[in-house]
C-alpha positions as a printed NumPy array, in Angstrom:
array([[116.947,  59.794, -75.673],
       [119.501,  62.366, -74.341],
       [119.536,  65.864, -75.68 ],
       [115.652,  64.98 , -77.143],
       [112.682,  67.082, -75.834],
       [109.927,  64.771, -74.821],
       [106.511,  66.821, -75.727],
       [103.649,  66.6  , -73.517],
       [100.351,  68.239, -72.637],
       [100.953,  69.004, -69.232],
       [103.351,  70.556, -66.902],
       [105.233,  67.905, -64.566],
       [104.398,  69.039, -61.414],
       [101.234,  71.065, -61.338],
       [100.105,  69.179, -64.454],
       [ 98.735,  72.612, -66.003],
       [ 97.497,  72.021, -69.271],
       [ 99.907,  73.412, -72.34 ],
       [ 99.154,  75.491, -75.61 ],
       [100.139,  73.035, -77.91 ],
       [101.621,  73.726, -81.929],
       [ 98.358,  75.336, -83.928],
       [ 96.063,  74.517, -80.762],
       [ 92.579,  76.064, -81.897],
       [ 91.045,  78.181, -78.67 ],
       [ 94.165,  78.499, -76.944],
       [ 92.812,  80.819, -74.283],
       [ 90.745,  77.659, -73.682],
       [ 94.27 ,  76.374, -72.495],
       [ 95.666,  79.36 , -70.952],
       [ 92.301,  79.963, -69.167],
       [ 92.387,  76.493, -67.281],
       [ 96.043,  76.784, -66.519],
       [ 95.136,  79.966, -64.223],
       [ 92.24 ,  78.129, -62.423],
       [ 94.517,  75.765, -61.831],
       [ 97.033,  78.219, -60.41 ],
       [ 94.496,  80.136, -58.548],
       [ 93.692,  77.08 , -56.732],
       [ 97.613,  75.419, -56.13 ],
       [ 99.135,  78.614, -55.594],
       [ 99.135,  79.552, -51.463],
       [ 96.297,  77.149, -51.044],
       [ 93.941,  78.417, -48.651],
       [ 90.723,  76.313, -47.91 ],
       [ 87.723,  77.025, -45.243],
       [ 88.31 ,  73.7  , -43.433],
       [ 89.699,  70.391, -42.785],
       [ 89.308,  67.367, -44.421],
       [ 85.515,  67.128, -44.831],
       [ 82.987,  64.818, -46.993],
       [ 80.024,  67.   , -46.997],
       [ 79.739,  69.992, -49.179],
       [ 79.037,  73.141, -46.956],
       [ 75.607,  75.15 , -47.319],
       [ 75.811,  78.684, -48.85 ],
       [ 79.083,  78.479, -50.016],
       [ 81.184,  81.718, -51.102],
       [ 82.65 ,  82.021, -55.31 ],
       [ 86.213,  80.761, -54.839],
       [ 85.731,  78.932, -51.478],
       [ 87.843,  75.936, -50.984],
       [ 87.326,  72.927, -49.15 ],
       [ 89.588,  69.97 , -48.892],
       [ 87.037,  66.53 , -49.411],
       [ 87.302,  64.281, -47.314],
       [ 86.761,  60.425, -47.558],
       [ 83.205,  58.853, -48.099],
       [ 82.263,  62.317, -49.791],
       [ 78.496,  62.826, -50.332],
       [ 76.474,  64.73 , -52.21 ],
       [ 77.91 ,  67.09 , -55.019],
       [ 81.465,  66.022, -53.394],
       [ 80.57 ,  62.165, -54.541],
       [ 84.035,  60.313, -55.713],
       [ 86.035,  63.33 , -55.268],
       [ 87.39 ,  61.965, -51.981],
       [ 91.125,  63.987, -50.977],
       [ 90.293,  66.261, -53.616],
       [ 90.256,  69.806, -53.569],
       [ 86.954,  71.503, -53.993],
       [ 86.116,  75.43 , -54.953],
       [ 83.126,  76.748, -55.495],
       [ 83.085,  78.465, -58.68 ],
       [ 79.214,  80.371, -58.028],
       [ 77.506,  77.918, -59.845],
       [ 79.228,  74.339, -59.3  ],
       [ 81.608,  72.529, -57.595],
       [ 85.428,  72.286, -59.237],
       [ 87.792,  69.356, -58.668],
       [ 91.729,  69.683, -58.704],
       [ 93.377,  66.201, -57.606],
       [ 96.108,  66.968, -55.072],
       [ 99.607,  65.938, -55.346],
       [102.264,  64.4  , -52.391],
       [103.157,  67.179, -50.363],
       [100.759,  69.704, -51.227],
       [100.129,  71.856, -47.839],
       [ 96.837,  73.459, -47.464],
       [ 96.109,  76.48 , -44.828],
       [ 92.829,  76.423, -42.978],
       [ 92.289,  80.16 , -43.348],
       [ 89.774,  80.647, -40.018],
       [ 92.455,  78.522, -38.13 ],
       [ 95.844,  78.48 , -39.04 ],
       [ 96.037,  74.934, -38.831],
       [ 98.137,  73.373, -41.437],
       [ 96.846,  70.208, -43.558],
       [ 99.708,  67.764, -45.602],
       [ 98.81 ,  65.892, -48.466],
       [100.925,  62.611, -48.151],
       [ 99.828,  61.02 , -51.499],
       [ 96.983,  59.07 , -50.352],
       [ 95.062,  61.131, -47.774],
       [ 95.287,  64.749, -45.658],
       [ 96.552,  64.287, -42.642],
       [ 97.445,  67.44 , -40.078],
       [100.878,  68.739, -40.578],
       [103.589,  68.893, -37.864],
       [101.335,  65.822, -36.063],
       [104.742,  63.885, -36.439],
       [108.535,  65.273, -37.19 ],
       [111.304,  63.3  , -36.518],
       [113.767,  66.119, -35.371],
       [113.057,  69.628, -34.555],
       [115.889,  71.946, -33.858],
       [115.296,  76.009, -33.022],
       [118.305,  77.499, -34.157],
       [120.874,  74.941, -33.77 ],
       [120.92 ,  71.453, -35.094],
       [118.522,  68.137, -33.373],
       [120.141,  64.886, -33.21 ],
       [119.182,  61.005, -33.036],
       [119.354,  61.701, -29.038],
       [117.949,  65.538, -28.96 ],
       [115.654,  65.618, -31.297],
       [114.143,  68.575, -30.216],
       [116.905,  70.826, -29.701],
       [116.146,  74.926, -28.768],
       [119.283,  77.418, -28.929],
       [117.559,  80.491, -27.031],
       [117.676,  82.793, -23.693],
       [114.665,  81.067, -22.764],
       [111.768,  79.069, -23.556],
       [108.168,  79.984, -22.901],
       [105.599,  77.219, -21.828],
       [102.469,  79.045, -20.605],
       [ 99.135,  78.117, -21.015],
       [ 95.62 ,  78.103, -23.416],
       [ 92.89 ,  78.021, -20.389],
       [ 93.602,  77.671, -16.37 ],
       [ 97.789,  76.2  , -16.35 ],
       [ 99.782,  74.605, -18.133],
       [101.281,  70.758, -17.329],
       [104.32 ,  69.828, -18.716],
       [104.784,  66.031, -18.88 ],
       [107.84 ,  63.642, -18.519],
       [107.396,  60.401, -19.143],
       [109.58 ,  56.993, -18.787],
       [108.233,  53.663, -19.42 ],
       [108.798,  51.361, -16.449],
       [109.939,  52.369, -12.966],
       [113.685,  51.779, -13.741],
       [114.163,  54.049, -16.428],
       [114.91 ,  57.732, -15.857],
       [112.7  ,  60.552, -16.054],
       [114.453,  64.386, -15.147],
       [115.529,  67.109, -15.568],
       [119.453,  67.554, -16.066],
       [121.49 ,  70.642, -15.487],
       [124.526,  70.728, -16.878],
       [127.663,  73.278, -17.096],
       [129.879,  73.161, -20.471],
       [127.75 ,  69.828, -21.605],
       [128.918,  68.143, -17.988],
       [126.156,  67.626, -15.371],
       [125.594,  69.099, -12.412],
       [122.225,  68.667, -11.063],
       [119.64 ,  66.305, -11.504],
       [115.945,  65.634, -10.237],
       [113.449,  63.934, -11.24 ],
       [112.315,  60.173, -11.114],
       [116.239,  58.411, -11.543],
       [116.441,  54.942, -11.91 ],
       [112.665,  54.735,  -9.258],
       [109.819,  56.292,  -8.913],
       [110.92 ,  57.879,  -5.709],
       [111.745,  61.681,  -5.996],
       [115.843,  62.406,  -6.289],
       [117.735,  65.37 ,  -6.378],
       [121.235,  64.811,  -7.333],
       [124.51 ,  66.873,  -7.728],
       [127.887,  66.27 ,  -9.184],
       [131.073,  68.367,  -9.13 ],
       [132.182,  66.756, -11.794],
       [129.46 ,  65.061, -14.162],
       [130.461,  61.542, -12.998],
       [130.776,  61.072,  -9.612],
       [127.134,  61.758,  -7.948],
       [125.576,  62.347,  -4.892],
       [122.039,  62.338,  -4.143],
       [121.383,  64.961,  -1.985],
       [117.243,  64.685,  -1.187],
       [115.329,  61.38 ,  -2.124],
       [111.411,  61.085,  -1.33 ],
       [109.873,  57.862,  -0.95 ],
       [107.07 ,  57.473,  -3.693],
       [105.2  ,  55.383,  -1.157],
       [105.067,  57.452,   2.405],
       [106.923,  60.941,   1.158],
       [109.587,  60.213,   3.943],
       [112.988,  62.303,   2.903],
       [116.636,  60.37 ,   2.742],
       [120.058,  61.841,   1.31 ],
       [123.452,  63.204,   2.171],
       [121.67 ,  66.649,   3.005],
       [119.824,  64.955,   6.074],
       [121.149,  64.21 ,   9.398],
       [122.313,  60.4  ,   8.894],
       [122.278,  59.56 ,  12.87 ],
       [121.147,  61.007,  16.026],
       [124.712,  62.174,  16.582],
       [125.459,  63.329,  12.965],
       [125.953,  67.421,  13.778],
       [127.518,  67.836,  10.094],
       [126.945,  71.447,   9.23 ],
       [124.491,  72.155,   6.5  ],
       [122.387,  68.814,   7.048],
       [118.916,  69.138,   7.661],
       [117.645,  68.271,  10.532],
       [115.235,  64.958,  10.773],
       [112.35 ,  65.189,  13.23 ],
       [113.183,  62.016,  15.07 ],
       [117.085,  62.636,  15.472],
       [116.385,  66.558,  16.598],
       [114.341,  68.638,  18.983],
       [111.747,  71.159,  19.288],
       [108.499,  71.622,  20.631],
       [107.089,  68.24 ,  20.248],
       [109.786,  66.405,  21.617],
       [111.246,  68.199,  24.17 ],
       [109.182,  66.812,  27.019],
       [108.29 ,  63.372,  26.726],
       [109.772,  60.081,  26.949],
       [113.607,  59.937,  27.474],
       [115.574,  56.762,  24.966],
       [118.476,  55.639,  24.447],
       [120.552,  53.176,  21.881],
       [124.024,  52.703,  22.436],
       [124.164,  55.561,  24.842],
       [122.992,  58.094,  22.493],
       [119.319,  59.733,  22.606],
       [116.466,  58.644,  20.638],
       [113.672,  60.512,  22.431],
       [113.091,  63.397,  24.421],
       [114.876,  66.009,  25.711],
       [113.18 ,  65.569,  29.472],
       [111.049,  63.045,  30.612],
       [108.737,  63.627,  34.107],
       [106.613,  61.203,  35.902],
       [105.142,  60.694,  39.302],
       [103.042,  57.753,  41.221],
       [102.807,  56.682,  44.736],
       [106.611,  56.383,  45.038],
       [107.261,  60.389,  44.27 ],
       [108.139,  61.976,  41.513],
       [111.004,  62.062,  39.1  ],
       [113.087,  63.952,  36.304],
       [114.921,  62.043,  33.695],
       [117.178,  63.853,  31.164],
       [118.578,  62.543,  28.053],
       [122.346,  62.604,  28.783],
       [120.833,  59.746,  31.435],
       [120.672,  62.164,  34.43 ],
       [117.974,  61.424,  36.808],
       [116.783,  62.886,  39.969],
       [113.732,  61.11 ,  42.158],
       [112.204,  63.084,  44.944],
       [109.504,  62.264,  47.868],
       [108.257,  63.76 ,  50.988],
       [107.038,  60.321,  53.413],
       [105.257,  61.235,  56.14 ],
       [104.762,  59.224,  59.631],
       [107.662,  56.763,  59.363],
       [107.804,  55.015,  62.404],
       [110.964,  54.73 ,  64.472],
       [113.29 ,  51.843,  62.921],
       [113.911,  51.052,  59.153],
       [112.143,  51.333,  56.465],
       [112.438,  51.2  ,  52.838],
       [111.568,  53.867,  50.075],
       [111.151,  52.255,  46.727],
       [112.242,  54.699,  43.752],
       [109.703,  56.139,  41.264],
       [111.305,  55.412,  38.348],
       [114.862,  52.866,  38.167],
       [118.457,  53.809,  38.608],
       [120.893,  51.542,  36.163],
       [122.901,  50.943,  38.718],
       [123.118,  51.685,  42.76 ],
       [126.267,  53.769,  42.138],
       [123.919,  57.768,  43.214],
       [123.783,  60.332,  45.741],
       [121.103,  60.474,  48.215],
       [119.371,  62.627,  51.211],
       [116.955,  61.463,  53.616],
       [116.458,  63.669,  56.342],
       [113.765,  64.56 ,  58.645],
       [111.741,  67.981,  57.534],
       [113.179,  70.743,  59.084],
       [111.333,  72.323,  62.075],
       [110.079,  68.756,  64.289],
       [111.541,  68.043,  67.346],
       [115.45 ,  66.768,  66.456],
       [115.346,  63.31 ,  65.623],
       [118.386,  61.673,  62.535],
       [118.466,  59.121,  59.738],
       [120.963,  57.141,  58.541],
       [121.006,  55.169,  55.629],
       [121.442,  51.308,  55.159],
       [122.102,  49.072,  51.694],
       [121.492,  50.469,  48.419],
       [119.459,  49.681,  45.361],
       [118.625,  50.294,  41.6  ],
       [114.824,  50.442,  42.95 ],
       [114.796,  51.568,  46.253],
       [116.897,  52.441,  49.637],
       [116.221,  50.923,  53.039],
       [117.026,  53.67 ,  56.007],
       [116.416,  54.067,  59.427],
       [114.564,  56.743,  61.575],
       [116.063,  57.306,  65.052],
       [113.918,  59.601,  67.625],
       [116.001,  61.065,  70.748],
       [114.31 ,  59.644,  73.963],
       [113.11 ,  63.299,  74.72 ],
       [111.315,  64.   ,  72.113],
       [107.154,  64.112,  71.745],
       [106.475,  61.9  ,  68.288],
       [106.554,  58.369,  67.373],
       [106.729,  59.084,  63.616],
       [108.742,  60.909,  61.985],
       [108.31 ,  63.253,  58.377],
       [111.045,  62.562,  55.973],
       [112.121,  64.533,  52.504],
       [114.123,  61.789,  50.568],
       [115.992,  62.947,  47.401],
       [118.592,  60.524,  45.138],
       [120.46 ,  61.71 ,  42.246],
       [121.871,  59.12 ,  39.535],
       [121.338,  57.566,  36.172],
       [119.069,  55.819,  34.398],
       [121.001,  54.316,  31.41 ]])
């Protein structure tokens, strides 16, 4: 009834016993109150939840019992135990009760029906500012330090199948900027933005053979944007300067300079589609004959020599049709002179695509 005191024995939330109206042995009262109090008050204990009662304890020790307690501890499960120097004391805990593990630091929460560690799960953490639904942890600092308890330290992001995001996002004024991370694959992405919603993704690595993609690489063989990385099989350097000449669509694929030789001579092929073919022929009977190429011309449209090597008695050579494989020409010796064969250094300069 309102404005009624309702008398009790106890106090409501530590349930410490009261001195009641002509109580005989109050100190009886009092006395129990303070163990009580001793025991509540900045509860420290020696350990976790336990069910066996230590050996050797210490007067005032305090243990937190845990369940399928044995021995002196028997049916005191989730209570709090303290060694008084000659028995074991009970105090029942109440929801929310913390307890300190003293050796530790770890922190124990009593959530009505059992202890459980504290801080194992909190809905929304925020470090001087304010966590939301969508930040729940939220840190207002200079910095935050990660470091490590042993050999590193592994920080873990994790998303649940491989279309979701996991990254990290950099933002100016709360609009982003950058982004990398695992973004909508599992393949690697960094992204950027000049204006939080418009993005570009700059460097993407394939989560099955590490190859690299992205508006920062070249995107063709003839892409010379500046500030695009070069790719290894659209530029050149050591390993691909001399090889095997390519083309598609009249731009190079391969090498920088190809060279080959057989039975035919030799030849030099350049990727702009130059190529040069070269042999020396030696005892070519008076009349025609035919050199066939060492390597293909695309067409018969090139410049040639064929002419006798310098220093033999005079003889001449003339040249008859033309071909993407080979030449026929002719060997003429005057009447005065002393050989029947003649050496001849042939040279042709053309294309090959």
């Amino acid at each position: 009834m309102k404005g009624r005191r309702m008398w009790s024995d106890k106090t409501p939330s530590l349930e410490l016993p009261l001195i009641l109206p002509s109580q005989a042995q109050k100190h009886v009262t009092h006395n129990e109150a303070l163990r009580i109090l001793d025991v509540a008050s900045q509860l420290a204990v020696r350990d976790g939840p336990t069910p066996t009662p230590p050996v050797g304890p210490t007067t005032g020790d305090c243990y937190l019992v845990g369940t399928g307690a044995t021995g002196d501890w028997a049916g005191q499960d989730q209570s709090i135990a303290q060694w008084t120097g000659t028995y074991w004391d009970f105090i029942p805990p109440k929801a929310g009760w913390r307890a300190d593990v003293a050796p530790t630091g770890a922190t124990w929460r009593f959530d009505g029906t059992q202890w459980e560690p504290a801080g194992t799960y909190v809905d929304q953490l925020g470090v001087s500012t304010t966590a939301d639904a969508t930040n729940r942890l939220a840190v207002l600092s200079e910095a935050s330090l990660f470091t490590h308890d042993g050999a590193g330290h592994q920080m873990k992001i994790n998303k649940a199948t491989a279309p979701d995001t996991a990254s990290f996002l950099y933002q100016t004024n709360w609009s982003g900027r950058a982004e990398l991370g695992t973004i909508g694959s599992d393949d690697f992405s960094v992204k950027v933005s000049p204006d939080g919603t418009s993005w570009i993704t700059a460097l993407s690595f394939d989560a099955t053979d590490a190859t690299v993609s992205g508006q920062s690489v070249q995107q063709s063989p003839t892409d010379t944007t500046p500030g695009r990385l070069m790719r290894a099989d659209f530029g050149y350097g050591p390993g691909n300067l001399v090889g095997i000449v390519s083309e598609t669509a009249g731009a190079p694929t391969g090498a920088v300079l190809e060279y080959g030789q057989n039975a035919n001579g030799r030849y030099v092929r350049f990727a702009d589609g130059t190529q040069m073919c070269w042999h020396r022929e030696a005892a070519v009977s008076p009349g025609w004959a035919t050199w066939a190429f060492p390597a293909m011309f695309v067409d018969n449209n090139y410049a040639q020599t064929i002419m006798p090597n310098p220093g033999l008695s005079p003889r001449c050579c003339v040249t008859g049709s033309k071909g993407v494989a080979s030449v026929d020409f002719a060997v003429f010796i005057p009447t005065n002179g002393n050989q029947s064969a003649a050496t001849c250094d042939m040279s042709v300069i053309g294309r090959w695509f």
